[in-house]
N, C-alpha and C positions, 0 to 999 in steps of 0.2 A: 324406042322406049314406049313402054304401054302407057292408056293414061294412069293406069293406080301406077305404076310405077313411078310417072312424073309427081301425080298429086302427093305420093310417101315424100316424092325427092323435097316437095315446096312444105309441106308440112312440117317436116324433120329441121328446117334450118336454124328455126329458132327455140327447139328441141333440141339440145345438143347432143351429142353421144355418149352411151352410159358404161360403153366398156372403156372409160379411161380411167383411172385411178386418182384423180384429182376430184371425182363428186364427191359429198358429205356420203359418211355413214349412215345406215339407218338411226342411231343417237342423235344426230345433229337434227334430225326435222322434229321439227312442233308435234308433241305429243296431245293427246286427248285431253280437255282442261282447262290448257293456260292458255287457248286463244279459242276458246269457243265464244265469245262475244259478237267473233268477227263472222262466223260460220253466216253463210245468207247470202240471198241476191242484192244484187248493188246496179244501180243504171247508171253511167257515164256519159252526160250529156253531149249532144253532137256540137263541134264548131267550126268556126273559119279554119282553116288549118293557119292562116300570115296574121288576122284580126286578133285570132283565139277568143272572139264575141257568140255566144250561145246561137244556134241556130233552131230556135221553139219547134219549128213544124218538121224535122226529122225528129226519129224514133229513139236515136242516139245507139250505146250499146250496152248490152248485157253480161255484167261481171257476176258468178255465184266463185263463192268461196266453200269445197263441200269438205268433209272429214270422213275420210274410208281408212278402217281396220284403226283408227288412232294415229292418222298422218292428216294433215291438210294437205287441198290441191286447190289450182284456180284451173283453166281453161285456154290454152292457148292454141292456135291454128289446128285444131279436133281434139289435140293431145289434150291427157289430163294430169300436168304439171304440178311434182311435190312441191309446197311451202316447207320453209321453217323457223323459229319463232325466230325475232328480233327485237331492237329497243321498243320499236315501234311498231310493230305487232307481227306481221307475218312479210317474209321477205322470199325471190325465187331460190330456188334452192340448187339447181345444176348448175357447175361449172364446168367446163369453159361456154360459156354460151353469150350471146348479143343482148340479154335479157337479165345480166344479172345486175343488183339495185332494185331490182322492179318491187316495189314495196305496198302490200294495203294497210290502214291504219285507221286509228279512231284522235279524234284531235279533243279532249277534253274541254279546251278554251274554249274552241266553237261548237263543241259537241256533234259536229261532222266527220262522216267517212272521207276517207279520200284514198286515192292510188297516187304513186308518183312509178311512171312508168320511163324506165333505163333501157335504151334500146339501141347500140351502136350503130344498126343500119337505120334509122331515124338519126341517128347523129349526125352520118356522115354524107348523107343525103337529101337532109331538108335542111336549109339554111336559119328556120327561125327556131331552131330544137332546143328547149332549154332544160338542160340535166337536174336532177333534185325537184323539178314543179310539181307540187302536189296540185293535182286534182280533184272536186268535190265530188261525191259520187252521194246518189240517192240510194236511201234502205228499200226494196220493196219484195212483195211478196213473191213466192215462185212462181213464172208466168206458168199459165195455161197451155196445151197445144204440144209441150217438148216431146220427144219420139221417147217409147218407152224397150229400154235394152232386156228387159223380164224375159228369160226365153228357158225354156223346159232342156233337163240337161242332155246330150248326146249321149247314147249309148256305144256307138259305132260313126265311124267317119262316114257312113254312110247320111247322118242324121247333120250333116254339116250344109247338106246339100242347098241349093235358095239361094233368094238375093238378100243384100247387105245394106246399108245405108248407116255413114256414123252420125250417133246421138248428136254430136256437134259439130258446128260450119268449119271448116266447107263440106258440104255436102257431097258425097258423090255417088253412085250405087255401081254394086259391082254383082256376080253372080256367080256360083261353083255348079259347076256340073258335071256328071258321070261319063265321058269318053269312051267306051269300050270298056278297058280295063285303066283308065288314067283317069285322075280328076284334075280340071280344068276351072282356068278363071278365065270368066268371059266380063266385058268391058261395051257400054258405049264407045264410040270413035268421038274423040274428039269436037267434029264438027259435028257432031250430032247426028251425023246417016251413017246408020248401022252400026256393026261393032268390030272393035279390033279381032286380030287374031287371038284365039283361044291361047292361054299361055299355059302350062302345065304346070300343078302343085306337086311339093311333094310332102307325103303324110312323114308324122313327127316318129320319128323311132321310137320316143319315151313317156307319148303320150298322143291322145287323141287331137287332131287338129292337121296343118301345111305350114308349110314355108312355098317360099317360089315365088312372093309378092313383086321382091326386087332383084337385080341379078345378083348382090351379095348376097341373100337371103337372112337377111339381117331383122325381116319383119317374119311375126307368125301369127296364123290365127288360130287361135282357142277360144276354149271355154274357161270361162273362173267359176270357179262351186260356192264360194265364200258368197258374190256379188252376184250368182247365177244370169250372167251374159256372153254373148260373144265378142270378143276382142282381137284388136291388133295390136300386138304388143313387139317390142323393142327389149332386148335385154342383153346385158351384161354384169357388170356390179350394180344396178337399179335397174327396176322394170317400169318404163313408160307408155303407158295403154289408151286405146282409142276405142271408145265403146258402142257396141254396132248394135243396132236394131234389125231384128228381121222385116222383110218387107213384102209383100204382096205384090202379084204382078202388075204394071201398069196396065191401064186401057189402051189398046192397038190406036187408039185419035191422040194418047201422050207419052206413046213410046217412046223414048230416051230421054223423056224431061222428069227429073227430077224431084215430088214436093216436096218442098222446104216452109218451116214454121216464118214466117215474116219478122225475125227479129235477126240482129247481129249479137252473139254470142260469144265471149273470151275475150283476151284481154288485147288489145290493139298493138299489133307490130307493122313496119315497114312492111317485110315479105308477103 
């Protein structure tokens, strides 16, 4: 297996699948209005994981809440996962997923944000997990430094050509390239010397863009004209997208590394 192909497979877990017929309609997510209170960045202090006592000198993690086309979303393993309203203000919106419960909210009493994050592989494999905790989350502004997905529209699959990098962690860069007559996705190795075998895309019949990410081919990259960026998206009855930055090529002294903004980004799962 490639690494993009692994890192889809680790991303996707707590992503559930959208061609199943059990996720909400587009009616059922939070429309534009009734939870814009919540819209913003939110810091989720670091802690003991057994203690659960604040740990000051980490950075902690980075929650934003954003609102595209009049849906809310939060941020989970790169994906950018619908919300939809609830009592308490916005809750995950795909089933069947490890993640559903996962709720943000405003607490009037104390006039604090908090998350309570529902996670079955945190249930089922940390002993001190306890279901319903809300957590406090800090309001703040939007960091500095984030990777900007702004990218000028394709005209030709030719225009798809470059390297990748998603907006959000985990990070990993990939690259397309022209083969003779095939295009090609080329990859870091793993361990960091050299890269895997080149894997072949194939262009989308009904629009500009590949498939070929994974061996179902269940991921594809495009473009969005709405949001004018490049994405990998996932689709069947909902479309869940991962929004990529173009990137420049590294300096031959940091070849296969990576940069990444110093902060942890979306909302904390087990996987």
């Amino acid at each position: 297996m490639s690494k993009v192909a692994t890192l889809l497979t680790l991303t996707a877990i707590t992503v559930p699948e959208c061609d199943r017929q059990t996720g909400p309609s587009a009616d059922g997510l939070a429309k534009a209005g009734d939870r814009d209170y919540l819209v913003g960045w939110y810091k989720l202090p670091a802690r003991h994981r057994r203690t659960r006592k604040p740990i000051p000198d980490r950075p902690g993690t980075l929650i934003p809440v954003l609102k595209i086309d009049g849906t809310y979303y939060s941020v989970c393993r790169g994906w950018e996962a619908p919300l939809k309203e609830c009592p308490e203000g916005l809750e995950w919106a795909f089933t069947p997923s490890s993640m559903v419960g996962t709720t943000i909210g405003f607490n009037e009493t104390s006039n604090a944000y908090y998350i309570i994050i529902e996670d079955q592989g945190l249930a089922t494999n940390y002993e001190p997990y306890i279901s319903g905790e809300r957590r406090p989350m800090t309001r703040i502004d939007k960091p500095s430094g984030l990777l900007d997905a702004t990218a000028k529209r394709p005209r030709t699959n030719h225009d798809f050509l470059g390297r990748y990098q998603p907006v959000w962690p985990p990070w990993f860069r990939f690259e397309i390239r022209r083969d003779r007559d095939r295009y090609v996705l080329v990859m870091p190795r793993l361990d960091g010397k050299g890269q895997e075998e080149p894997r072949e895309l194939t262009p989308l019949p009904d629009r500009l863009g590949f498939t070929g990410f994974d061996r179902q081919k269940k991921h594809r990259l495009t473009y969005n004209d709405a949001l004018r960026r490049f994405e990998l998206t996932k689709t069947g009855s909902c479309v869940i997208r991962m929004p990529l930055a173009r990137v420049s090529p590294a300096p031959s002294s940091q070849r296969g590394a990576v940069p990444q903004p110093h902060m942890r980004i979306g909302i904390p799962s087990w996987h």
